[in-house]
HTML snippet that shows the backbone in 3Dmol.js (N, CA, C, O; Angstrom):
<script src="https://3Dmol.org/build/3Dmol-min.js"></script>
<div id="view" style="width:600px;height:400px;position:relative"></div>
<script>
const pdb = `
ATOM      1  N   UNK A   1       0.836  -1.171   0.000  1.00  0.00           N
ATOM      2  CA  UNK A   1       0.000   0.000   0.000  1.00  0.00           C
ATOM      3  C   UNK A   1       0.882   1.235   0.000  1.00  0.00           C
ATOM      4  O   UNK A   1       1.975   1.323   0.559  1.00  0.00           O
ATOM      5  N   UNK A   2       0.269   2.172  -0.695  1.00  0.00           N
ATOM      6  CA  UNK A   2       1.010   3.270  -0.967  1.00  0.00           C
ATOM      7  C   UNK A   2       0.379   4.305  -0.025  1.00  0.00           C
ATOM      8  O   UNK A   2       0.977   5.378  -0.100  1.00  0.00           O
ATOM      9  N   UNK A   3      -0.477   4.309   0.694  1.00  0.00           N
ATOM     10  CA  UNK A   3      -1.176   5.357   0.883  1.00  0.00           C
ATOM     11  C   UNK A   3      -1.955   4.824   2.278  1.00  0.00           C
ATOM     12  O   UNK A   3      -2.776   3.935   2.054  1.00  0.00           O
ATOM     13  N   UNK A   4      -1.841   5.172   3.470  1.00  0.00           N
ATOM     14  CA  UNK A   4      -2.564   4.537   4.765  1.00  0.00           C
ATOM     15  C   UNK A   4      -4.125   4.023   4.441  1.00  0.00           C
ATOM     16  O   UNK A   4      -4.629   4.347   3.366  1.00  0.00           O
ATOM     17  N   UNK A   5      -4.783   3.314   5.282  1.00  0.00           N
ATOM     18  CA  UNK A   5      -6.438   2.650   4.766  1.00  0.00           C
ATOM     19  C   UNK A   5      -6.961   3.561   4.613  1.00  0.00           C
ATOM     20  O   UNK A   5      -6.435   4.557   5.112  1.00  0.00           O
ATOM     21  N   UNK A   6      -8.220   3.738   3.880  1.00  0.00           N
ATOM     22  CA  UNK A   6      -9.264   4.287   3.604  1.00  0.00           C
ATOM     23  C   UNK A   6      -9.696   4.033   4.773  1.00  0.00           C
ATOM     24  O   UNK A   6      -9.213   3.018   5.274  1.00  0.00           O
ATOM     25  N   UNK A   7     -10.875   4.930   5.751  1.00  0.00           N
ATOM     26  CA  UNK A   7     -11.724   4.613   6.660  1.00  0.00           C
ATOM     27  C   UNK A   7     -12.988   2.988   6.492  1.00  0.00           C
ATOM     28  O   UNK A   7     -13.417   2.066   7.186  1.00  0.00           O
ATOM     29  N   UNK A   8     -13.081   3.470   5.261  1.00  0.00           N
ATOM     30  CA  UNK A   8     -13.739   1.730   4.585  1.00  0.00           C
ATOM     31  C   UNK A   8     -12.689   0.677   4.874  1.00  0.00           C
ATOM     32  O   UNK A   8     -13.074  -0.440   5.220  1.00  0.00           O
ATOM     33  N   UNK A   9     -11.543   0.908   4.775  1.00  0.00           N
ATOM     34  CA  UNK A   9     -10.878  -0.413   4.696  1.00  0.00           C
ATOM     35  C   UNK A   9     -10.740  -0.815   5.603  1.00  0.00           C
ATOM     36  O   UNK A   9     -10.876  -2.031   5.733  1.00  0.00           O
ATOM     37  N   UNK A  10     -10.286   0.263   7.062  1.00  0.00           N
ATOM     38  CA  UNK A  10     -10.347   0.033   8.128  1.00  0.00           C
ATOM     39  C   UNK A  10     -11.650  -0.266   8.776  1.00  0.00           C
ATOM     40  O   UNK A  10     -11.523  -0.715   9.915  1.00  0.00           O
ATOM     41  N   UNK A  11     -13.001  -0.120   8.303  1.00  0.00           N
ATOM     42  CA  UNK A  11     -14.258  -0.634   8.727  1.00  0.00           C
ATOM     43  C   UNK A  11     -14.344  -2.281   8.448  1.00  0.00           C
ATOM     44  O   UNK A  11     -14.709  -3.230   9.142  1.00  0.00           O
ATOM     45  N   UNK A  12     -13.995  -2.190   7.529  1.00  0.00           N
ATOM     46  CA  UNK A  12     -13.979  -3.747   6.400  1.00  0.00           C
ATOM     47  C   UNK A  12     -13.116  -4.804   7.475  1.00  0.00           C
ATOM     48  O   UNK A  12     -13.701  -5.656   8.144  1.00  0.00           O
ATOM     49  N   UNK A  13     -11.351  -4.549   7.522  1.00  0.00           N
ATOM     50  CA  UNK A  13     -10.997  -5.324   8.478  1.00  0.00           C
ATOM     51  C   UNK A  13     -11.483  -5.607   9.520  1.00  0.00           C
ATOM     52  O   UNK A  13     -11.509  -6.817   9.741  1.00  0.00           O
ATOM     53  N   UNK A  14     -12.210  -4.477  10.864  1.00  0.00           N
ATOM     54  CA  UNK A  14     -12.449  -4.932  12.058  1.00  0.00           C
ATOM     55  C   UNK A  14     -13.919  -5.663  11.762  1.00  0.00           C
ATOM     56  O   UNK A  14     -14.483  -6.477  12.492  1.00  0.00           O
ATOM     57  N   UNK A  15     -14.217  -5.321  10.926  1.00  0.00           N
ATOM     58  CA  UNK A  15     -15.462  -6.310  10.680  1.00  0.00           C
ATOM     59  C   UNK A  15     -15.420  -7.711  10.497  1.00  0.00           C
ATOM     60  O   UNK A  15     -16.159  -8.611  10.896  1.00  0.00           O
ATOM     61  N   UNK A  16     -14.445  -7.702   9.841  1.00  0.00           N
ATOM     62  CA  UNK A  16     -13.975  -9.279   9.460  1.00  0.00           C
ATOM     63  C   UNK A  16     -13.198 -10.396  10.668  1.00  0.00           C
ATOM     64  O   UNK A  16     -13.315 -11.597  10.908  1.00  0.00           O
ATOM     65  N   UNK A  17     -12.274  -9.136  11.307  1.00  0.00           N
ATOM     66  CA  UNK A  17     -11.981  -9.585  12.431  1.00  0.00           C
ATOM     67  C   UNK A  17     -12.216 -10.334  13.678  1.00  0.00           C
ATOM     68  O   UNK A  17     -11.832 -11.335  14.283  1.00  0.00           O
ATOM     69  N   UNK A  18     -13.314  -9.020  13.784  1.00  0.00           N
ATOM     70  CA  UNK A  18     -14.254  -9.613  14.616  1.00  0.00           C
ATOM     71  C   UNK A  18     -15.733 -10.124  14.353  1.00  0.00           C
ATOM     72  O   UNK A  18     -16.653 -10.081  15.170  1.00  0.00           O
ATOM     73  N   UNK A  19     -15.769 -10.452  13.491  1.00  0.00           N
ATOM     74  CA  UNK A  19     -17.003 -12.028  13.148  1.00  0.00           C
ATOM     75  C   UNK A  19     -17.356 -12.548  13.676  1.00  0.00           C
ATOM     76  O   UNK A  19     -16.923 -13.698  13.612  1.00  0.00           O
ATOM     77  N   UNK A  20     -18.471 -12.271  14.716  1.00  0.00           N
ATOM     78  CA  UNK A  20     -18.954 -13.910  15.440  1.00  0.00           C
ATOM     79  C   UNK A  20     -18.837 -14.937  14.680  1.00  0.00           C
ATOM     80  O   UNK A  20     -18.137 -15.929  14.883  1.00  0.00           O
ATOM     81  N   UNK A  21     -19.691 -14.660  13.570  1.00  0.00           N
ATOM     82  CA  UNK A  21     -20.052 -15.835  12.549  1.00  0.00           C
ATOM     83  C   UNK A  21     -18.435 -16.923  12.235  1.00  0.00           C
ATOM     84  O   UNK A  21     -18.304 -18.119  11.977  1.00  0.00           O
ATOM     85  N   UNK A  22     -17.767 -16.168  12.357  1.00  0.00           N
ATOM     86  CA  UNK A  22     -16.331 -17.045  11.860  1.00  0.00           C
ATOM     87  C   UNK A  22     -15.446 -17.128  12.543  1.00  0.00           C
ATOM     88  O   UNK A  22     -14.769 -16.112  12.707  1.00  0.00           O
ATOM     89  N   UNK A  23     -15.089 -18.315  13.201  1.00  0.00           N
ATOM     90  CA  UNK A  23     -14.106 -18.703  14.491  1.00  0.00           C
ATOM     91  C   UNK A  23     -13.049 -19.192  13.663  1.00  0.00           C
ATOM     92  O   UNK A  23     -13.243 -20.008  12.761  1.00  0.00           O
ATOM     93  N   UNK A  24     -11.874 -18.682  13.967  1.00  0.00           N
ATOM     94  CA  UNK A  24     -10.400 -19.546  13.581  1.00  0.00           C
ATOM     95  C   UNK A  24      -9.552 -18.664  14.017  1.00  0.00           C
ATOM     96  O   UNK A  24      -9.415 -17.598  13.418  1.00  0.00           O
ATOM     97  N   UNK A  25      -8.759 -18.999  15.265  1.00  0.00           N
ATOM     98  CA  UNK A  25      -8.228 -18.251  15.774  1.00  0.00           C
ATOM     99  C   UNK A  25      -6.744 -18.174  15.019  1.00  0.00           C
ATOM    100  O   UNK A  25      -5.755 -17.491  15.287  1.00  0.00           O
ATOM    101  N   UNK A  26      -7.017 -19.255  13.853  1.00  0.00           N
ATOM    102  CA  UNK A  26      -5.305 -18.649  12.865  1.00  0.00           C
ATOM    103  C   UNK A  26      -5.956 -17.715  11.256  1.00  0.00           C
ATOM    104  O   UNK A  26      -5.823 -17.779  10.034  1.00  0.00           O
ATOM    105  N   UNK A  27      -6.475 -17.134  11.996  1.00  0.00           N
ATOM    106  CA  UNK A  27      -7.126 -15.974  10.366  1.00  0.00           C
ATOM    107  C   UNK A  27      -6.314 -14.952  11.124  1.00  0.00           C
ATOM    108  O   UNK A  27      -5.805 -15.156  12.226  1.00  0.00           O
ATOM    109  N   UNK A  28      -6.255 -14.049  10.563  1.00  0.00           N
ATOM    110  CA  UNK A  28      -5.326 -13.000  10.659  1.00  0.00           C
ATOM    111  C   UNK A  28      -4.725 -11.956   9.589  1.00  0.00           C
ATOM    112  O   UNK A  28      -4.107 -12.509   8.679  1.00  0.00           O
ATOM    113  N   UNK A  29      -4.790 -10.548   9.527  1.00  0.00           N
ATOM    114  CA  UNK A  29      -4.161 -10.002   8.775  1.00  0.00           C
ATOM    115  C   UNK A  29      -2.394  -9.432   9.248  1.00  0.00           C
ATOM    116  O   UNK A  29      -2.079  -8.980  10.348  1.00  0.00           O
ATOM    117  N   UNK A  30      -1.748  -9.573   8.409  1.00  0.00           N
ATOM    118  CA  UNK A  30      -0.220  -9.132   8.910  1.00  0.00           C
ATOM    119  C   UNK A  30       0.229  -7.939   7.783  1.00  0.00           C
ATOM    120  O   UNK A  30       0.255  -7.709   6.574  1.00  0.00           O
ATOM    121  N   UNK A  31       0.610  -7.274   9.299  1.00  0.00           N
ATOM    122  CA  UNK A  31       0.628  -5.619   8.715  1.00  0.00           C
ATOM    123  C   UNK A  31       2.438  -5.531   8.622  1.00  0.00           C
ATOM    124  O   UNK A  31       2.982  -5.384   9.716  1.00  0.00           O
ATOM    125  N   UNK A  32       3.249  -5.603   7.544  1.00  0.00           N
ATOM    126  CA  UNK A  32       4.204  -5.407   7.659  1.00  0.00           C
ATOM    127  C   UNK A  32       4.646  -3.794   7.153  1.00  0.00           C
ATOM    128  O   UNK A  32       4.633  -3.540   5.948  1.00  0.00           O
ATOM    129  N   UNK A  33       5.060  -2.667   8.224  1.00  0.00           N
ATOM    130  CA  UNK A  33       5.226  -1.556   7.584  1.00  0.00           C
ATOM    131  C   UNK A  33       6.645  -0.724   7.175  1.00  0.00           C
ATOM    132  O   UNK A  33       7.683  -0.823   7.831  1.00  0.00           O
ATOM    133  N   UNK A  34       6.517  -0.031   6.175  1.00  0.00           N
ATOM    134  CA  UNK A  34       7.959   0.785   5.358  1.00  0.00           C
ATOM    135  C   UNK A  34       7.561   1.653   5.718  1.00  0.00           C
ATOM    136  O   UNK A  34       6.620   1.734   6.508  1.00  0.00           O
ATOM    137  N   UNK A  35       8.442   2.934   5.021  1.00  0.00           N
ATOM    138  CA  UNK A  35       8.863   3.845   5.377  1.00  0.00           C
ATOM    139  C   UNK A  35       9.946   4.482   5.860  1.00  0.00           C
ATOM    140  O   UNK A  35      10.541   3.964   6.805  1.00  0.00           O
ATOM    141  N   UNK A  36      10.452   5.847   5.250  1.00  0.00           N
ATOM    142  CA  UNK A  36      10.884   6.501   6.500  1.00  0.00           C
ATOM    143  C   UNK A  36      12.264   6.119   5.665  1.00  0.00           C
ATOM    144  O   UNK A  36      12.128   6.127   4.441  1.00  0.00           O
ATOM    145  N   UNK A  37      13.649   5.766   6.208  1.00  0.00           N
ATOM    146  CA  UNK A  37      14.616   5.723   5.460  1.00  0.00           C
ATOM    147  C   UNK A  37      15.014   4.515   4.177  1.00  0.00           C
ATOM    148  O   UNK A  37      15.953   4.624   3.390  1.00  0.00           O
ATOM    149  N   UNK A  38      14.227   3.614   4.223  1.00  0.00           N
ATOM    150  CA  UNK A  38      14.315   2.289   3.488  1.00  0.00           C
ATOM    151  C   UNK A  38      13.869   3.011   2.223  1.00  0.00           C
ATOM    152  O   UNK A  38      14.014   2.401   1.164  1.00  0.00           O
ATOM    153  N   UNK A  39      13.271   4.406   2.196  1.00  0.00           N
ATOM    154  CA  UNK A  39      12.634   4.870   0.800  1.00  0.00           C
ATOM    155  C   UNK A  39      13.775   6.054   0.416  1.00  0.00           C
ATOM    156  O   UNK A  39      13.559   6.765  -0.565  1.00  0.00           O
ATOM    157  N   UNK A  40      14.757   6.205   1.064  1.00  0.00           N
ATOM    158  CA  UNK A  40      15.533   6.423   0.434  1.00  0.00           C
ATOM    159  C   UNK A  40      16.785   5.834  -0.183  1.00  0.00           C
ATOM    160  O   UNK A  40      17.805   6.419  -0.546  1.00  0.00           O
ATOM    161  N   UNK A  41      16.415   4.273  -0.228  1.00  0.00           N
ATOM    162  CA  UNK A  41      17.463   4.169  -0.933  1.00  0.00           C
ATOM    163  C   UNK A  41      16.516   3.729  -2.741  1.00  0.00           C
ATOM    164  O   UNK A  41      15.295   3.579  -2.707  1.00  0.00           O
ATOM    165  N   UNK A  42      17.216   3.596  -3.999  1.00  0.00           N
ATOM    166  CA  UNK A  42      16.577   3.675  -5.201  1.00  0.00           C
ATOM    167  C   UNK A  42      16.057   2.301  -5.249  1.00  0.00           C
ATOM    168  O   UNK A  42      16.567   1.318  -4.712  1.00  0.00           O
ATOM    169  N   UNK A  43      14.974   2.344  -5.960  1.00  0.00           N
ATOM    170  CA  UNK A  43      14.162   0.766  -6.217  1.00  0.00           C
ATOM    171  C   UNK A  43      15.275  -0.159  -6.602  1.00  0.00           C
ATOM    172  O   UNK A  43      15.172  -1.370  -6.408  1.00  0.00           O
ATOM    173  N   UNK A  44      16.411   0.421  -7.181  1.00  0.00           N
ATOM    174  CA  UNK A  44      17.292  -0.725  -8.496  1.00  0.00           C
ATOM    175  C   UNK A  44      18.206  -1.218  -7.811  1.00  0.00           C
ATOM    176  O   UNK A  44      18.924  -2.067  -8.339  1.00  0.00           O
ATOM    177  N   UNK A  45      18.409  -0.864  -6.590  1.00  0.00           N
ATOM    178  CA  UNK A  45      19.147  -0.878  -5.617  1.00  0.00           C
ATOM    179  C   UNK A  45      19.454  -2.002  -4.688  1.00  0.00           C
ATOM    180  O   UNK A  45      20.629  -2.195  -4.378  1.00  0.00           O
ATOM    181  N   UNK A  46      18.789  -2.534  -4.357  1.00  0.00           N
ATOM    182  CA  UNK A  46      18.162  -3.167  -3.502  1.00  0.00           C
ATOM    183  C   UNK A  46      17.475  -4.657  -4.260  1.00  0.00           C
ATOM    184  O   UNK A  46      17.210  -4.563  -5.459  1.00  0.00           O
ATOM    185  N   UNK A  47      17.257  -5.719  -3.705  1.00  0.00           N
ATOM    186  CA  UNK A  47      16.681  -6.829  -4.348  1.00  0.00           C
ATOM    187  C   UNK A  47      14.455  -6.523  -3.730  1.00  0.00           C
ATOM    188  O   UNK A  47      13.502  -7.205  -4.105  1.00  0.00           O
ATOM    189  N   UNK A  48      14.436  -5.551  -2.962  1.00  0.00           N
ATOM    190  CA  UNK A  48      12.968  -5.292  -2.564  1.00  0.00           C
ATOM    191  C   UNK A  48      12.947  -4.323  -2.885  1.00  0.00           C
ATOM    192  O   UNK A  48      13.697  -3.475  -2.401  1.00  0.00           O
ATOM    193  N   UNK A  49      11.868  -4.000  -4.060  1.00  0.00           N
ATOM    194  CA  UNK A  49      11.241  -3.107  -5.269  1.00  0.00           C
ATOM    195  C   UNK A  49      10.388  -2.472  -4.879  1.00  0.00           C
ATOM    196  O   UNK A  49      10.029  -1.482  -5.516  1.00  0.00           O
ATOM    197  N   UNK A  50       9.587  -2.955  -3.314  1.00  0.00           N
ATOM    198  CA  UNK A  50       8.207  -1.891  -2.768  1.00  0.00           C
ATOM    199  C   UNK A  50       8.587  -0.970  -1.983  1.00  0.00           C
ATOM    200  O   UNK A  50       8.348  -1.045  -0.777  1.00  0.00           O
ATOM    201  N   UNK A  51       9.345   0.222  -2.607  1.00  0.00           N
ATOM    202  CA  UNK A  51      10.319   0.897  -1.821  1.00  0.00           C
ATOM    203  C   UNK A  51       9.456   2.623  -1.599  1.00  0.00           C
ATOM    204  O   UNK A  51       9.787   3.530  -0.836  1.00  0.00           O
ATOM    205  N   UNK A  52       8.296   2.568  -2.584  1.00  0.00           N
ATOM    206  CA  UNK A  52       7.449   3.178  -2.757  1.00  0.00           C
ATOM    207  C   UNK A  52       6.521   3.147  -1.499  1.00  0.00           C
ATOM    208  O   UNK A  52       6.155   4.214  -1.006  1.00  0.00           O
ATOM    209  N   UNK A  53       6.141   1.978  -0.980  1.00  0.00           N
ATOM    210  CA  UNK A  53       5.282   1.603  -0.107  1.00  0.00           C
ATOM    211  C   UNK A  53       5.521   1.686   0.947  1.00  0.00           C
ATOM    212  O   UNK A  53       6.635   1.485   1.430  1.00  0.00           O
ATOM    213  N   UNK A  54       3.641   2.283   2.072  1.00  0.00           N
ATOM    214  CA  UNK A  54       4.311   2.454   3.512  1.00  0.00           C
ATOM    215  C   UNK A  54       3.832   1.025   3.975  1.00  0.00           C
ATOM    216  O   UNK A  54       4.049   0.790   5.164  1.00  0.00           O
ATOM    217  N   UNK A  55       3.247   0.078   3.280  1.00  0.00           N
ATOM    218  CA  UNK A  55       3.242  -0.934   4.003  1.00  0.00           C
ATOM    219  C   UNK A  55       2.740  -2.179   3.496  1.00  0.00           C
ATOM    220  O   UNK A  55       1.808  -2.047   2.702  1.00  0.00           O
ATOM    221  N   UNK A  56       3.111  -3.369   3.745  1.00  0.00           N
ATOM    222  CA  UNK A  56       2.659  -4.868   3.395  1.00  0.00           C
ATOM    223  C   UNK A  56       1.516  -5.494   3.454  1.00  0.00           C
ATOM    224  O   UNK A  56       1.522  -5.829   4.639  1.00  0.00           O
ATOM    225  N   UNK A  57       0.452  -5.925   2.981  1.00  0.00           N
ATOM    226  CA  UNK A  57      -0.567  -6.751   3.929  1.00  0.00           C
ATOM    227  C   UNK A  57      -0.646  -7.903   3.490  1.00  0.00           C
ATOM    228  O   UNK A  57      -0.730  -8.019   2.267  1.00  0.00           O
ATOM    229  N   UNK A  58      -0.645  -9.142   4.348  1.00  0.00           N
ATOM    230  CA  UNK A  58      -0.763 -10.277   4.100  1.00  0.00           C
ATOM    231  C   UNK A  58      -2.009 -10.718   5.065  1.00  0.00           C
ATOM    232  O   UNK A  58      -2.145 -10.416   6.250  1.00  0.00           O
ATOM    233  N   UNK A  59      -3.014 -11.627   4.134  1.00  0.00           N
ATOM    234  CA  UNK A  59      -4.093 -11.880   4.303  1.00  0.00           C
ATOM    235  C   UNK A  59      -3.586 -13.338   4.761  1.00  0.00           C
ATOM    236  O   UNK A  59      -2.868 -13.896   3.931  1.00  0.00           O
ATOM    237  N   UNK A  60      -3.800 -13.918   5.738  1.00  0.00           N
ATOM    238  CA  UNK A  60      -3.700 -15.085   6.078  1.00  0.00           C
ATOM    239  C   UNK A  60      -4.853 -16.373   6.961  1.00  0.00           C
ATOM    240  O   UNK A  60      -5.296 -15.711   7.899  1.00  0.00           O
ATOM    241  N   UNK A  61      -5.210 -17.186   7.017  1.00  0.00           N
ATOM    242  CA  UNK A  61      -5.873 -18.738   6.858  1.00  0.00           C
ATOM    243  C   UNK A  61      -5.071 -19.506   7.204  1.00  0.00           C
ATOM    244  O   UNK A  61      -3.996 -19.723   6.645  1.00  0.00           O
ATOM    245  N   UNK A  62      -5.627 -20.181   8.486  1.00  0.00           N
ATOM    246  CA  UNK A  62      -4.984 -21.971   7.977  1.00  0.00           C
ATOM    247  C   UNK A  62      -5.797 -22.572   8.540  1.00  0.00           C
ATOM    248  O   UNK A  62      -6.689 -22.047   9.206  1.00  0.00           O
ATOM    249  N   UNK A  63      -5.584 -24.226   8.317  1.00  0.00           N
ATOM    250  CA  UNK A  63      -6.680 -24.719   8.971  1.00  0.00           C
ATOM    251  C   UNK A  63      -6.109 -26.367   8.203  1.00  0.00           C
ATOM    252  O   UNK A  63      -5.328 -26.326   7.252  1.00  0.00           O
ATOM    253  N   UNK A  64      -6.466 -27.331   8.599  1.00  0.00           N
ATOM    254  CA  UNK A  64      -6.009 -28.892   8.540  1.00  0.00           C
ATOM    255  C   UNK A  64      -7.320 -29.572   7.929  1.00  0.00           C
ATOM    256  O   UNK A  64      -7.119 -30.371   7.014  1.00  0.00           O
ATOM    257  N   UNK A  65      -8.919 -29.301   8.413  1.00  0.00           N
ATOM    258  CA  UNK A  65     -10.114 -30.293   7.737  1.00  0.00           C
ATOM    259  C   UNK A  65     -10.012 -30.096   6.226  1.00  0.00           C
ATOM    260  O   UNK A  65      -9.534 -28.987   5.984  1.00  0.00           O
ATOM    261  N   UNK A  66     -10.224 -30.615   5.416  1.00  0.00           N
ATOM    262  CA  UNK A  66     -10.916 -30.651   4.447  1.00  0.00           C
ATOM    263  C   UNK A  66     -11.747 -30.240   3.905  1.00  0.00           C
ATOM    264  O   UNK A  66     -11.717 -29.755   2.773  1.00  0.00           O
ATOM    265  N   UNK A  67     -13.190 -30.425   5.031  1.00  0.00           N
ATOM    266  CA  UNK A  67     -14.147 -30.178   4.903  1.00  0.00           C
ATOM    267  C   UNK A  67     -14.104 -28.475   4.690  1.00  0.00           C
ATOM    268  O   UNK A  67     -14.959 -27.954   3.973  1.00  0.00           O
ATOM    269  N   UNK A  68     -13.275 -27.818   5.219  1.00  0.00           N
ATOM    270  CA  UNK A  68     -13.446 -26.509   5.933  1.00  0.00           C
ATOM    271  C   UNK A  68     -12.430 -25.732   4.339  1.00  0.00           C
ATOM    272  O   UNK A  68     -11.895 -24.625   4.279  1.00  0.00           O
ATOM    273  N   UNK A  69     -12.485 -26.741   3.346  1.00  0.00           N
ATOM    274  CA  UNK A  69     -11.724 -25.719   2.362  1.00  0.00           C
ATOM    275  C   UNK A  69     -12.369 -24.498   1.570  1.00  0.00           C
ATOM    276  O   UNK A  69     -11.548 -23.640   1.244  1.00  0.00           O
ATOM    277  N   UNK A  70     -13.200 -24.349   1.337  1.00  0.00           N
ATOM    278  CA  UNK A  70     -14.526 -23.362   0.714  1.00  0.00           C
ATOM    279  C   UNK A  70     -14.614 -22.211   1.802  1.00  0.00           C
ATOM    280  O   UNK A  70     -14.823 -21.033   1.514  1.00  0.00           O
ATOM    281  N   UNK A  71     -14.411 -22.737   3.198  1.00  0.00           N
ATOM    282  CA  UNK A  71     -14.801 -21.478   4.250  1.00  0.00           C
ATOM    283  C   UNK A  71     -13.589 -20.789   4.533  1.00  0.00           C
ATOM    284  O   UNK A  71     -13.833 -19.615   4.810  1.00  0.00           O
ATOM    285  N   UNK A  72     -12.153 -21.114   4.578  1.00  0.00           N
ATOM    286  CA  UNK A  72     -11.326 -20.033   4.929  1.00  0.00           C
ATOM    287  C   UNK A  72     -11.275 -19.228   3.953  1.00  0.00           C
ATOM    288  O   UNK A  72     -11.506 -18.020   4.003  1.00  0.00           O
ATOM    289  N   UNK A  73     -10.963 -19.874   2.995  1.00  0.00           N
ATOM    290  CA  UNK A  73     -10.862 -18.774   1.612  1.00  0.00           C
ATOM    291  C   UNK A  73     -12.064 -17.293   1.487  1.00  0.00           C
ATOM    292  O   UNK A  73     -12.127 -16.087   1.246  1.00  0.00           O
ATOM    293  N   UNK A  74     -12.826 -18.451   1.843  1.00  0.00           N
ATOM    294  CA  UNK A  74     -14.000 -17.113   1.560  1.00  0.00           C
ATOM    295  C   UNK A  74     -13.644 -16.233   2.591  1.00  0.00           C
ATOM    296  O   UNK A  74     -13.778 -15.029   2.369  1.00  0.00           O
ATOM    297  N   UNK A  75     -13.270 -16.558   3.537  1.00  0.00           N
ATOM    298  CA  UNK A  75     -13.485 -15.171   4.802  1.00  0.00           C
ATOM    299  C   UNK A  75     -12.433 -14.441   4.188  1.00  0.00           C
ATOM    300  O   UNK A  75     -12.606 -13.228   4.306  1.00  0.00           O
ATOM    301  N   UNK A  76     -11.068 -14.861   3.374  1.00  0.00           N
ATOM    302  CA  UNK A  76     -10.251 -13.607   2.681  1.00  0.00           C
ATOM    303  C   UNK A  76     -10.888 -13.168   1.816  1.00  0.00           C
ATOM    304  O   UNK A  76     -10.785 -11.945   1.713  1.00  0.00           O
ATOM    305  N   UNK A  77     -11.758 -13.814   0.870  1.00  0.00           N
ATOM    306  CA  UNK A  77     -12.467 -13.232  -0.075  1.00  0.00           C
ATOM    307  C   UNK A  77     -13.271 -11.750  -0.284  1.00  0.00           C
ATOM    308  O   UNK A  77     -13.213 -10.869  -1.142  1.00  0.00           O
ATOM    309  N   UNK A  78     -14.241 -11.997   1.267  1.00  0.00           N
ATOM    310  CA  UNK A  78     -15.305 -11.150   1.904  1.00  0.00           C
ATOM    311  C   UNK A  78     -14.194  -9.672   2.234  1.00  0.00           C
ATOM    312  O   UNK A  78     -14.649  -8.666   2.777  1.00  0.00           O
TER     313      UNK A  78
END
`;
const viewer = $3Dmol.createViewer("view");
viewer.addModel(pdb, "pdb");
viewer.setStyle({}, {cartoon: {color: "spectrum"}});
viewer.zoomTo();
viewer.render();
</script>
């Protein structure tokens, strides 16, 4: 992300977050953040190109049933 959340986006996550409807205590979003001197060094520079960016997000799921393959996905989906 180039640019901090939208107030939507930040509505969107804690919504999702906190879901009654959806228990898995390994869902999770991971906020990895830049900035600040890492953007001054040049994109070509470096072997990490998101040098632009103040920050990472990784959408993450896990889970072992089978049965349960259709439902984690979707909760990143939503």
């Amino acid at each position: 992300m180039r640019r901090p959340f939208p107030d939507r986006h930040v509505a969107a996550l804690h919504a999702a977050l906190t879901d009654p409807s959806y228990s898995n205590p390994q869902a999770l979003v991971q906020v990895d953040t830049y900035g600040g001197r890492v953007n001054a060094v040049a994109t070509a520079d470096t072997t990490v190109s998101q040098r632009s960016s103040i920050m990472k997000l990784q959408y993450q799921t896990f889970w072992t049933d089978p049965a349960e393959d259709e439902l984690h996905p979707g909760w990143i989906r939503r």
